[in-house]
NUFITI-961505 format. One record per residue: x, y, z of N, C-alpha, C in turn. Coordinates in steps of 0.001 Angstrom, whole numbers, plus 500000, padded with zeros to 6 digits. Atoms other than C-alpha are relative to their C-alpha. Layout:
BEGIN
XYZXYZXYZ ...
% end
This chain:
BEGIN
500832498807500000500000500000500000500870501248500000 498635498654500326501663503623499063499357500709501054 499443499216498693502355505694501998499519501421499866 500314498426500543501087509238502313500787500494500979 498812499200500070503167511577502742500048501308500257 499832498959499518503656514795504744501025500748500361 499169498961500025505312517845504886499482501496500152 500695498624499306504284520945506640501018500549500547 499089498603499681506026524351507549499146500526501080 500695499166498285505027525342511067499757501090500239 500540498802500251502806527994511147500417501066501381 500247499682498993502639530194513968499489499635501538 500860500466499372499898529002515740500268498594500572 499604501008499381501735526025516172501329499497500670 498714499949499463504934527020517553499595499950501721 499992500406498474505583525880521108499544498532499863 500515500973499733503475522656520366500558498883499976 499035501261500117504475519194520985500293499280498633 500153500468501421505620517146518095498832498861499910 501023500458500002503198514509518703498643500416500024 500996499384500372500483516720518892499520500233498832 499790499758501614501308518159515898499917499290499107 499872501482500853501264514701514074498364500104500226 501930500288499737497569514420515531499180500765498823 500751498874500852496412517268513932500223499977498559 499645499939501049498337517304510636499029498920499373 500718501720500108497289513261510118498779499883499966 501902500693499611493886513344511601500629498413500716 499675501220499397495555510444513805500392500080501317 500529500067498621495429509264517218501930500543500762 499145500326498924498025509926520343501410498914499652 498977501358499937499394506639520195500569499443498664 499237500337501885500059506405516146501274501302499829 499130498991500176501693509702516530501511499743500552 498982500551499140503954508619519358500864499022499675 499590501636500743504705504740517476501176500871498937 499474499338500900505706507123514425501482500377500532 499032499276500068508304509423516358501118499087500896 498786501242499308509926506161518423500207499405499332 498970500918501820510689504629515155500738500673499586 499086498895501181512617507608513792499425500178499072 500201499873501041510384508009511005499506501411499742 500411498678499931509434511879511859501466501069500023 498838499448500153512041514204510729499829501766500349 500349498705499733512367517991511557500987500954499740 499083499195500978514342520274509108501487498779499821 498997501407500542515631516738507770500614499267501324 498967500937499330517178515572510892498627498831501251 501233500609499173514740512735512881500173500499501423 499982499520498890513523513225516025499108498370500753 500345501615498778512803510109519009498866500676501151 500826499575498873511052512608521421498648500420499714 501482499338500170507512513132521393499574501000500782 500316499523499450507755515512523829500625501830499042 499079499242500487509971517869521448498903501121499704 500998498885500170508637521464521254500338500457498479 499668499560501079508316522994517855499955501259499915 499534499011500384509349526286516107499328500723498919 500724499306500939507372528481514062501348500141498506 499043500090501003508920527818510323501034498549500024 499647501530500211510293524280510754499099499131499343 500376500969500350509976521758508898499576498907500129 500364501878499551507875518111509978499583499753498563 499871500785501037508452515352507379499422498672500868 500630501875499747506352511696507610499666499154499204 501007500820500934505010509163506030498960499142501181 500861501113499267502125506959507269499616498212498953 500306501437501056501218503463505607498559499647500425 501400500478499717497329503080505973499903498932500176 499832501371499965496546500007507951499251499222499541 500943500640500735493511498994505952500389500279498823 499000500415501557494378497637502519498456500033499305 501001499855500739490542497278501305498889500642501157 500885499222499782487634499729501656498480499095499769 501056500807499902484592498035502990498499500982499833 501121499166500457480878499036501719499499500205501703 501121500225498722478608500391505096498852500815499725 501045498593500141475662502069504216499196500379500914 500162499663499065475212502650507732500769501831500225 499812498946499832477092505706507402499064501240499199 501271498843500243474882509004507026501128500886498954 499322498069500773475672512171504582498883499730498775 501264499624500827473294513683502119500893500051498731 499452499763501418473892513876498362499527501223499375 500543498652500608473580517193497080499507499983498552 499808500002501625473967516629493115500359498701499457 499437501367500559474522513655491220499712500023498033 500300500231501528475135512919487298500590498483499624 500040501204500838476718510105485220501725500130500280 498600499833499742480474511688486096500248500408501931 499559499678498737480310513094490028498815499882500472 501051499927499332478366513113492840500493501358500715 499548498888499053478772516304495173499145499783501324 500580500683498717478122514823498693500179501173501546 500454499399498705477284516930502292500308499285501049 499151500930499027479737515440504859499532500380501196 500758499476498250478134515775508769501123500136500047 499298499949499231480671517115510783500153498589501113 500015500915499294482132514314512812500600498920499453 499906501081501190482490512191509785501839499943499590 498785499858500184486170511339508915499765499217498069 500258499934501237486556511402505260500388498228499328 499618501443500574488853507996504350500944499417500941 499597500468499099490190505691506184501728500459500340 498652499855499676493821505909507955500406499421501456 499730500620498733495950505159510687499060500345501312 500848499487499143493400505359513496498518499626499694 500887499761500609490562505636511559499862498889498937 500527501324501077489592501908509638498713499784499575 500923500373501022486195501865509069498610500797500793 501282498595500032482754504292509304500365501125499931 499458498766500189484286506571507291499158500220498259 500883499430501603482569508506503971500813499016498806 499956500660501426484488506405501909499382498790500083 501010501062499940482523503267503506498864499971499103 501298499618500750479457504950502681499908500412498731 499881499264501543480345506360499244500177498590499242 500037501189500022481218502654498713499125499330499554 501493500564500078477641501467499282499525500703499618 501345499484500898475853503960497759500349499990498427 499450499933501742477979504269494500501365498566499584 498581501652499912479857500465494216500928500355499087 499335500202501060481109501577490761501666501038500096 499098499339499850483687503681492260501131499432501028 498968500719499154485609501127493875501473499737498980 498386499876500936488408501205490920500037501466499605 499313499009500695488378504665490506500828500979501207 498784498961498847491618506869492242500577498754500820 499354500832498762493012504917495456499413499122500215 500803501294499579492020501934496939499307500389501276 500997499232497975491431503890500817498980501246499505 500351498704499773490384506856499094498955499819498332 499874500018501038488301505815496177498621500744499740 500610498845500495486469508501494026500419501831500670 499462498887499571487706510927496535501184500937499486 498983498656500371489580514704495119500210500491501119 499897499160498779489547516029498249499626500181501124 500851500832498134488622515747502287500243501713500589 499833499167499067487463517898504747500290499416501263 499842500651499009488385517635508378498856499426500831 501237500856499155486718515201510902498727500610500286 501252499086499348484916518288512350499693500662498905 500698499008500396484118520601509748498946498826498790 501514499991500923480617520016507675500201500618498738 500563499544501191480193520667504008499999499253498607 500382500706501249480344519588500468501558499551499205 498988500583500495482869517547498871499486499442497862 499802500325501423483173516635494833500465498506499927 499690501258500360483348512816494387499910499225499051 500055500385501703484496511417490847499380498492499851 501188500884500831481962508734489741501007499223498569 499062500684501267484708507705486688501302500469500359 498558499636500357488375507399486015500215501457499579 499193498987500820488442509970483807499328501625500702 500873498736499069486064512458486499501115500402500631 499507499834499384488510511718488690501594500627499704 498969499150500567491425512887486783500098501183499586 500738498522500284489924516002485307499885500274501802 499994499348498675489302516919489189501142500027500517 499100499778499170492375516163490257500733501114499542 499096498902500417493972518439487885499324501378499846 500531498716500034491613520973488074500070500332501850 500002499545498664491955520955492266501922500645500115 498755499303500096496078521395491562500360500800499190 499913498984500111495477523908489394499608501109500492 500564498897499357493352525838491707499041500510499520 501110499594500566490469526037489324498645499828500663 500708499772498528488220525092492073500163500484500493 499903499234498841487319527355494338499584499223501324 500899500220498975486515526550497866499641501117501344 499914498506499382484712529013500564499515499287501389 500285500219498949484139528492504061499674500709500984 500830499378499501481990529510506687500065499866501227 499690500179498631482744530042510435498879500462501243 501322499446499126480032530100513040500781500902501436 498958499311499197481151532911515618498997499978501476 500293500041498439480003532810519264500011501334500873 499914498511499984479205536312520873499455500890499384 500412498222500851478773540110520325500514500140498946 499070499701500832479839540729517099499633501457499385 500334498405500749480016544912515910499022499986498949 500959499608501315479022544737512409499687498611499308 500632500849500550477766542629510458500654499618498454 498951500447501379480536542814507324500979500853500572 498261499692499523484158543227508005500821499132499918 498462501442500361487481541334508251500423500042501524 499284499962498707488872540282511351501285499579499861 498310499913500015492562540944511875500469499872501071 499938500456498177493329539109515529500904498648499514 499004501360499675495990536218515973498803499169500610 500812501296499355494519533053516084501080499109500676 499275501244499238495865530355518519499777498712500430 500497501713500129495917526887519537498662500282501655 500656499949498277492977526324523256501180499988500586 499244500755498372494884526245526738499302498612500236 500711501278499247492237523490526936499495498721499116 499956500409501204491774521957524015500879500092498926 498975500046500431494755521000521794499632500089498537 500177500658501217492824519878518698498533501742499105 500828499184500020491021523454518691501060501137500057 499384498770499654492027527163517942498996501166500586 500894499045499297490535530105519464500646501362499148 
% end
């Protein structure tokens, strides 16, 4: 099974944080996969590995990984929920609940949208990846909205190269909590990671 493959430049917001943390979040993967990862040596940090999971990181460093997904075939469940927005003869455009983890991975083996995309559309079990199949693109566990899922080989190629050219747009929508002044504006405030919540910014 081919290995996916990460490489992220440490933003701000994530300077100070542990490196295992940081694996959580990047990945979408648990504690204890993160931890397995950086006691193997296989987590590197401006090329050189690192053994400590406790290691603090640096705004502008480099984390390098790979993961090897531990499920090799994608099982149908059509127990999993999500709405179908659109459908033709090339894509479907599907409405992911929040909560929902997009395709399987380390952590994450099975009641995941590609289960369900599985069982509702079988014919997309040879098209793209074998964990990830029909899927161009994932949102995270938590956020809610609409995803583009190629229905054919050749959907799925046309999307892919139209998502790395950037010819897709995508827009997103943040529910805010509170007084808020006006009602159109830009907010220009440092975002950061919780004190209380790791997997959350404020």
């Amino acid at each position: 099974m081919q290995a996916e493959s990460y490489k992220e430049v440490i933003p701000a917001a994530l300077a100070g944080e542990r490196l295992d943390r940081a694996i959580c979040l990047v990945a979408d993967v648990s504690r204890s996969v993160a931890s397995q990862l950086i006691a193997d040596g296989k987590v590197s940090v401006d090329g050189k590995p690192i053994t400590k999971t406790s290691y603090k990181l640096a705004e502008g460093k480099t984390v390098e990984f790979e993961i090897i997904p531990e499920t090799t075939d994608v099982e149908p469940d059509d127990s999993v929920e999500f709405g179908v927005i659109y459908q033709d003869e090339h894509i479907a455009v599907i409405d992911k609940p929040a909560g929902l983890v997009v395709h399987p991975g380390a952590g994450n083996e099975s009641r995941t949208l590609a289960n369900g995309l599985l069982a509702r559309f079988p014919e997309i079990a040879e098209v793209g990846e074998v964990t990830r199949p029909g899927i161009v693109h994932r949102l995270d566990r938590e956020t809610s909205g609409l995803l583009v899922v190629a229905l054919t080989q050749e959907a799925h190629e046309m999307l892919t190269a139209m998502m790395a050219a950037r010819i897709i747009e995508r827009t997103y929508k943040v529910l805010v909590e509170g007084l808020v002044d006006n009602a159109f504006g830009a907010v220009d405030a440092p975002i950061a990671r919780s004190t209380t919540d790791y997997r959350k910014m404020v």
